[in-house]
C-alpha positions in Angstrom: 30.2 -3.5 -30.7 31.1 -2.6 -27.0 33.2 0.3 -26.1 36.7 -1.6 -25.4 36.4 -3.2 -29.1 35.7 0.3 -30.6 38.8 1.5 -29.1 40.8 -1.3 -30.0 39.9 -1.1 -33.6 40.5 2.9 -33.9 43.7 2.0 -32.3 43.6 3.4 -29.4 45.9 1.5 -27.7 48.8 1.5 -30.0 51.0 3.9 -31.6 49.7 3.5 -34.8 47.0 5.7 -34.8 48.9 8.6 -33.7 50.4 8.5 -37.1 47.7 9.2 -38.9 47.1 11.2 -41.2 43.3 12.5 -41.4 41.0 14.7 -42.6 38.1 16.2 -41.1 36.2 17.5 -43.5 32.6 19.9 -43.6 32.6 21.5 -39.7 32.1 24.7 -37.9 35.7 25.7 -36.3 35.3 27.0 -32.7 39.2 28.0 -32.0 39.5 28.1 -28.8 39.5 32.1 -28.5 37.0 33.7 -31.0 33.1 33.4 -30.2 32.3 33.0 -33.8 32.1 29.7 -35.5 34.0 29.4 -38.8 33.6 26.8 -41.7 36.4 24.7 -42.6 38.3 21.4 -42.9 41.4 20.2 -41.2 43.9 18.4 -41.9 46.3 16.4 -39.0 49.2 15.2 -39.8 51.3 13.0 -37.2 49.2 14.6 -34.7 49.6 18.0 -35.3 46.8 20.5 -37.5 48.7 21.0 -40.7 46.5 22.5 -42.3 43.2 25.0 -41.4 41.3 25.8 -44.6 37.7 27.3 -45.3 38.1 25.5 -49.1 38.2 21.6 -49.1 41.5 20.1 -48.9 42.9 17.0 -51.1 43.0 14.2 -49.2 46.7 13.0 -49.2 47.1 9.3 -50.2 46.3 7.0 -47.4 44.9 9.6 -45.2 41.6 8.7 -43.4 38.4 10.6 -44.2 35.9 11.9 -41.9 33.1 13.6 -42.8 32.5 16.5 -40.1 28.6 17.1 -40.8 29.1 20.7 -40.4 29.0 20.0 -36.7 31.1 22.3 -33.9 34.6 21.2 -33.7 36.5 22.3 -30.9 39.8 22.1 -29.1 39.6 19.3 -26.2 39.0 20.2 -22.7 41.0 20.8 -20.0 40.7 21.1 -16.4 43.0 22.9 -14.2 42.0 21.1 -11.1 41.7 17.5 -10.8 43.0 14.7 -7.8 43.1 11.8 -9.4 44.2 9.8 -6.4 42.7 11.8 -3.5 40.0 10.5 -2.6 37.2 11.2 0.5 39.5 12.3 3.2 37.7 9.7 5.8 38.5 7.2 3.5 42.3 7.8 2.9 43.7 5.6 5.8 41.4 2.7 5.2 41.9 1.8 1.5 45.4 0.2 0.3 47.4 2.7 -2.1 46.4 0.1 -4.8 42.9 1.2 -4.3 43.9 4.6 -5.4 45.6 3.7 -8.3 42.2 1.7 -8.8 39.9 5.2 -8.0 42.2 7.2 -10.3 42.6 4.8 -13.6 38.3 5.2 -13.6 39.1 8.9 -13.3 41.1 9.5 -15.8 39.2 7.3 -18.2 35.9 9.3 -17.4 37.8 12.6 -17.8 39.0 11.5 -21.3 35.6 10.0 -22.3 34.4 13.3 -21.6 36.4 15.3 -23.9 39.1 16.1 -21.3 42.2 15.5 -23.4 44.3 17.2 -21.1 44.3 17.7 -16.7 46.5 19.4 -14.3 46.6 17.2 -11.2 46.7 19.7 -8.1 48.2 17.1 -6.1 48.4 13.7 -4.8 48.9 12.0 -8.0 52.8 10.8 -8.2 54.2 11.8 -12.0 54.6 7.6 -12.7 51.0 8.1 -13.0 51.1 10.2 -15.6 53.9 8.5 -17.3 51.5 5.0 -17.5 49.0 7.1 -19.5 51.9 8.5 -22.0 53.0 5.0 -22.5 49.8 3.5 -23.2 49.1 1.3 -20.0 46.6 3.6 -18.5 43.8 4.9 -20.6 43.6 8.7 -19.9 44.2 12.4 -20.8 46.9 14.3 -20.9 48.2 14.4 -16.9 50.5 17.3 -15.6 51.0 16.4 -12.2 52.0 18.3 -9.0 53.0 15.4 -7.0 52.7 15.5 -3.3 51.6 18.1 -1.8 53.0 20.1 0.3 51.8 21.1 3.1 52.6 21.8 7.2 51.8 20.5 10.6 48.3 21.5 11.4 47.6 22.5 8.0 45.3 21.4 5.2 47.1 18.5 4.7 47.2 17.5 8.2 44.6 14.8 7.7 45.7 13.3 11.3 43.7 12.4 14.0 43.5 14.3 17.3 45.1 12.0 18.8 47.9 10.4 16.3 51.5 12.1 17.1 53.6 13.6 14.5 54.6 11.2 12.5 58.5 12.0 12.6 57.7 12.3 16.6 57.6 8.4 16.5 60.3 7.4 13.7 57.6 7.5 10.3 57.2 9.6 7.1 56.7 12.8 6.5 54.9 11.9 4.1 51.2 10.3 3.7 50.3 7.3 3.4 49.1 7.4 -0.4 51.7 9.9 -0.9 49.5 12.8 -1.6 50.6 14.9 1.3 54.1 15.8 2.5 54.4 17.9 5.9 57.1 20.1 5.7 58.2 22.2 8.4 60.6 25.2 8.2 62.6 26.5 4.3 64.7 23.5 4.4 62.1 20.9 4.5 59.9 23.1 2.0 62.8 22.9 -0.3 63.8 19.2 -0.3 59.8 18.6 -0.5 59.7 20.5 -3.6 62.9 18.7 -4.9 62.0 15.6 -4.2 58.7 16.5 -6.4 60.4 18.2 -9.3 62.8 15.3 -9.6 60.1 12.7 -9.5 58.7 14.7 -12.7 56.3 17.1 -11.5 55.5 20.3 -13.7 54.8 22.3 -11.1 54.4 22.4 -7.4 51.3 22.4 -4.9 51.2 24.0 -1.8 48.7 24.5 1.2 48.1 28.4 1.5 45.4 28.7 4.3 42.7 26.5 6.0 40.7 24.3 4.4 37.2 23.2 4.3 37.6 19.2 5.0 40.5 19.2 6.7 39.5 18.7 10.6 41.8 20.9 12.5 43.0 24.3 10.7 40.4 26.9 10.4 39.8 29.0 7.2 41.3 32.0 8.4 44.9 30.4 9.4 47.9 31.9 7.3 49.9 28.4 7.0 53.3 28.6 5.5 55.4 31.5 6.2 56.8 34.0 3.6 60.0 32.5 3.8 58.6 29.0 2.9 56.6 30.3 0.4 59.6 32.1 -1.1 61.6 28.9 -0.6 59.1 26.6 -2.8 59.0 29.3 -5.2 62.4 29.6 -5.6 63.1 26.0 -6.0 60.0 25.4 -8.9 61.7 29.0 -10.7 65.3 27.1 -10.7 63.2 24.5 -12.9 61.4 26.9 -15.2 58.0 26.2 -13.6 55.7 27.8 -10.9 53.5 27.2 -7.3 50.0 27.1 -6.9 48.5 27.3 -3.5 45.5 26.6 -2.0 43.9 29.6 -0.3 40.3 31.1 0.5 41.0 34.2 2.3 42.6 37.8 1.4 45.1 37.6 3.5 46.5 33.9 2.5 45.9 35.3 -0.8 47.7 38.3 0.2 51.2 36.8 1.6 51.2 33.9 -1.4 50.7 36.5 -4.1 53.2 38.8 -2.8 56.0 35.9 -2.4 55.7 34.8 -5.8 52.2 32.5 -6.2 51.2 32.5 -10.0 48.1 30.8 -9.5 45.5 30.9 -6.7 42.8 27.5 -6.1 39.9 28.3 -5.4 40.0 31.9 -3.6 35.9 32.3 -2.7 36.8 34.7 -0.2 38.6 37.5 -2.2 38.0 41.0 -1.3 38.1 43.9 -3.8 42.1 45.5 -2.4 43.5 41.8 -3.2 41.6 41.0 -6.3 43.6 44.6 -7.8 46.7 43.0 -6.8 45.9 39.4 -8.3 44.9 41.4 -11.2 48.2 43.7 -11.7 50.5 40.7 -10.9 48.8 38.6 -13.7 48.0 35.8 -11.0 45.5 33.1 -11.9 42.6 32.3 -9.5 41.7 28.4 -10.4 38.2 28.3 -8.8 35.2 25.8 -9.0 31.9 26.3 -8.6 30.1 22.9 -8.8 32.3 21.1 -6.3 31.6 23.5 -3.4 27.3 23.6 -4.4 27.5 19.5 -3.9 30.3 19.0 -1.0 27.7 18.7 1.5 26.6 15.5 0.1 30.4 13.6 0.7 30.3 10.9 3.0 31.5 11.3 6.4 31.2 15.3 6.0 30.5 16.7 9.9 29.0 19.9 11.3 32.4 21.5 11.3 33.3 20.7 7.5 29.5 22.2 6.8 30.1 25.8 8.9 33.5 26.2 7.0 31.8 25.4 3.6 28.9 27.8 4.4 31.4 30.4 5.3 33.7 30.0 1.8 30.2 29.7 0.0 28.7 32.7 0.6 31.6 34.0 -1.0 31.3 32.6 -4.6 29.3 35.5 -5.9 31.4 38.1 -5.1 34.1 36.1 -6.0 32.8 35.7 -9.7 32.3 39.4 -9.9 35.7 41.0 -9.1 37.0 37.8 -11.9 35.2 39.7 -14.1 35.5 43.2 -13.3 39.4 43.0 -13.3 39.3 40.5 -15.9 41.4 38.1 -13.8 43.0 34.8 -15.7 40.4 31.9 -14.6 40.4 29.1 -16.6 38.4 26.3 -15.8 38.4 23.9 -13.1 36.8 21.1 -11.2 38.3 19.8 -7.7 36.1 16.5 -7.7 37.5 13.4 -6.3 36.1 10.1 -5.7 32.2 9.3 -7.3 32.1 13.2 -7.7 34.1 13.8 -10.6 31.1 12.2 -12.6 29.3 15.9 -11.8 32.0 17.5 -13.5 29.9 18.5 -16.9 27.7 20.3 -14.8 30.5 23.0 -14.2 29.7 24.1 -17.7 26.9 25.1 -17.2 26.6 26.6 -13.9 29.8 29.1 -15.5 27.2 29.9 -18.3 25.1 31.5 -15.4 27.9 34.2 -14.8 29.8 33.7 -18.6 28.8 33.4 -22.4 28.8 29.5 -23.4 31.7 31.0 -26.1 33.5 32.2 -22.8 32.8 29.5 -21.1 34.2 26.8 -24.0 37.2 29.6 -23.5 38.0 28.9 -20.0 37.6 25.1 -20.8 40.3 25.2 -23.7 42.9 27.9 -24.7 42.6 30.0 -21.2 43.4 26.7 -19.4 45.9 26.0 -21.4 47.8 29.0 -21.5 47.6 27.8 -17.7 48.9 24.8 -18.5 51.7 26.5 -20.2 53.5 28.3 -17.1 55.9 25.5 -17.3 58.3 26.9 -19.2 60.8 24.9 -20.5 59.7 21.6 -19.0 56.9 21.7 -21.4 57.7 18.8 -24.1 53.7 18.1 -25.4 53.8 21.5 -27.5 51.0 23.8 -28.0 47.5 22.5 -27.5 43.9 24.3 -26.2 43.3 26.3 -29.9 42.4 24.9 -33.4 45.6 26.1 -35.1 48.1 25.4 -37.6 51.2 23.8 -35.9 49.8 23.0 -32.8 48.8 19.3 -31.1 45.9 18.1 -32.7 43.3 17.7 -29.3 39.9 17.9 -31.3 36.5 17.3 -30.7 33.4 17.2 -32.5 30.6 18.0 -31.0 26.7 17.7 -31.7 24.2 19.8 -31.2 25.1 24.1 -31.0 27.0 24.1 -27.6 28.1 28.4 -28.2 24.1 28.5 -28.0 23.3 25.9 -25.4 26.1 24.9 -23.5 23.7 21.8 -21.9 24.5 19.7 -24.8 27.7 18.7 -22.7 25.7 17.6 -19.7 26.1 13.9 -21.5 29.1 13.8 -23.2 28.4 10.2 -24.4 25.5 11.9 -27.0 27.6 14.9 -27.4 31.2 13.9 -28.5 30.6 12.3 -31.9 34.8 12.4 -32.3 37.4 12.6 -29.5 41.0 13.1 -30.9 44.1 13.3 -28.3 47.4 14.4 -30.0 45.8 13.3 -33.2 45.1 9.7 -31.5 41.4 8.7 -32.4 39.5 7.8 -28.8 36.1 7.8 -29.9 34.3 8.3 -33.5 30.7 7.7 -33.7 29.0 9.6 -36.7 
């Protein structure tokens, strides 16, 4: 049977299977937090873990059966750092925005065939997006988007030629092409941009903090928006319940986005040991990726100035990785692939297992992320998801092979994930 009948017989495309009620018997419980494994069954219920138990449970009438094999189940994945519609910056201009709708619908299906039940998109990716997986027309995870992002003239999101004048210069948008990117310019424009994002249904807001390693024309150490914009897009995301992340590599970006109310860094490689204290005693999250920067010199169209600026933020991963653990700053985990790369994106666990436990690592990949995730506040509708617990969404996985020992066995999912279960929705079962 190929794939597409298998998922139309578990269901996957209708509401039905949601419903369910089933039973996942004989497994090894990784939570989501504690290292230790735990035998048990589970019981989901209308897509939420009813019940945890380390004695059998009764199957209720009609519920389905599945017989766990005393694998590893686990909470599903999430990563903090996708773009599902960005794709190679030299590219962006020639392909039609229905190409990017194309490039991100094969995203989001490899991210959920993966065991990625949930992403946060950190921009480009309009909400509607989102909403076409929720309603069942796109196949995917889980998608909290960010929108456009907002960035500045000559900054990261700048993805102008030399030569091309500002576009509002000549009577055009604002905003990019493909919608990823809105230049705003002063606290007013910063604060309609992040209006205009919020009431499009973003749950949360992206902003450019510093330079940027592709982008052609801002170099890393450039401070981009001012305190007052920052303070402005902050402002506007608080008066929603929700929060800003920012792109930055430097101390001082970090610095000024921190200080005006930045919850959570991307990427950060260049963090010194003053500004990682202050990350650390304002509970700010640093998003970083490790696989994405070890593999960027092999994108298409990358030049000699892309490669110096990735050489500079590289040398920095190290260090980086250490004052994350010596201040026991919030991580999670996180990806930043676009285009062909995203199929790479397994190898980020277990390049993290060179610095972290695979138990720390599975951590960062479920209940740290989603604690992430959760910054939201009160525009958070989906519930509680990223543990094995009663009460919570029902994002399961079961997995083959003894992943808290070696964490390689998710190199290929399609061997490893014998069950994929997305708010108690079967995706894939294959005992």
């Amino acid at each position: 049977m190929n794939r597409l009948m298998a998922m139309l017989c578990l269901g996957v495309f209708s509401s039905v299977a949601g419903a369910q009620t089933i039973l996942i018997e004989d497994v090894r419980i990784f939570n989501g937090v504690d290292p230790d494994l735990r035998p048990g069954h589970v019981l989901v219920v209308d897509g939420i873990i009813e019940t945890i138990s380390r004695q059998p449970i009764e199957a209720p009438d009609g519920a389905r059966v599945i017989g766990g094999g005393n694998r590893v189940l686990s909470p599903g994945f999430i990563d903090l750092h996708t773009h599902l519609t960005i794709q190679n910056p030299r590219d962006m201009e020639r392909y039609h925005p229905v190409v990017a709708g194309a490039n991100a619908a094969s995203m989001a299906r490899f991210y959920l065939d993966a065991g990625f039940t949930t992403i946060r998109d950190a921009g480009g990716t309009h909400p509607d997006f989102a909403r076409a997986i929720e309603k069942g027309v796109i196949y995917g995870p889980r998608v909290f988007p960010s929108g456009a992002i907002v960035s500045q003239t000559a900054g990261h999101g700048d993805s102008r030629a030399a030569h091309d004048p500002h576009p509002t210069l000549v009577g055009g948008s604002p905003v990019s092409a493909d919608g990823a990117y809105v230049l705003a310019d002063g606290v007013d424009q910063t604060l309609m941009a992040t209006r205009e994002n919020l009431r499009a249904g973003a749950t949360q807001i992206k902003i450019m903090g510093g330079g940027g390693v592709m982008s052609e024309f801002d170099p890393i150490h450039s401070l981009q928006p001012s305190p007052a914009k920052i303070r402005a897009a902050v402002q506007a995301a608080s008066d929603w319940d929700t929060y800003v992340l920012a792109h930055a590599y430097t101390s001082d970006a970090i610095r000024r986005l921190v200080e005006n109310g930045v919850r959570c860094i991307e990427h950060g490689l260049l963090l010194d040991e003053e500004t990682a204290k202050l990350v650390a005693d304002n509970d700010v999250v640093i998003s970083t990726q490790l696989v994405i920067f070890r593999t960027l010199q092999d994108l298409p169209g990358i030049n000699e100035r892309n490669l110096g600026k990735l050489k500079v933020v590289l040398e920095g991963q190290e260090n980086l990785i250490r004052l994350i653990k010596k201040y026991d700053i919030r991580t999670g985990f996180a990806t930043d692939f676009i285009q062909g790369g995203y199929t790479q994106l397994m190898r980020e666990f277990t390049e993290r297992a060179e610095y972290w436990t695979p138990a720390e690592v599975l951590k960062q990949a479920t209940s740290e992320s989603a604690e992430v995730i959760r910054m939201i506040g009160k525009l958070n509708r989906w519930g509680n998801f990223g543990e094995i617990r009663e009460g919570w969404v029902a994002d399961i996985l079961l997995i083959n092979g003894e992943p808290l020992d070696d964490i390689s066995v998710l190199r290929d999912p399609d061997s490893a994930l014998a069950l994929i279960m997305k708010g108690g929705e079967i995706v894939k079962l294959e005992l």
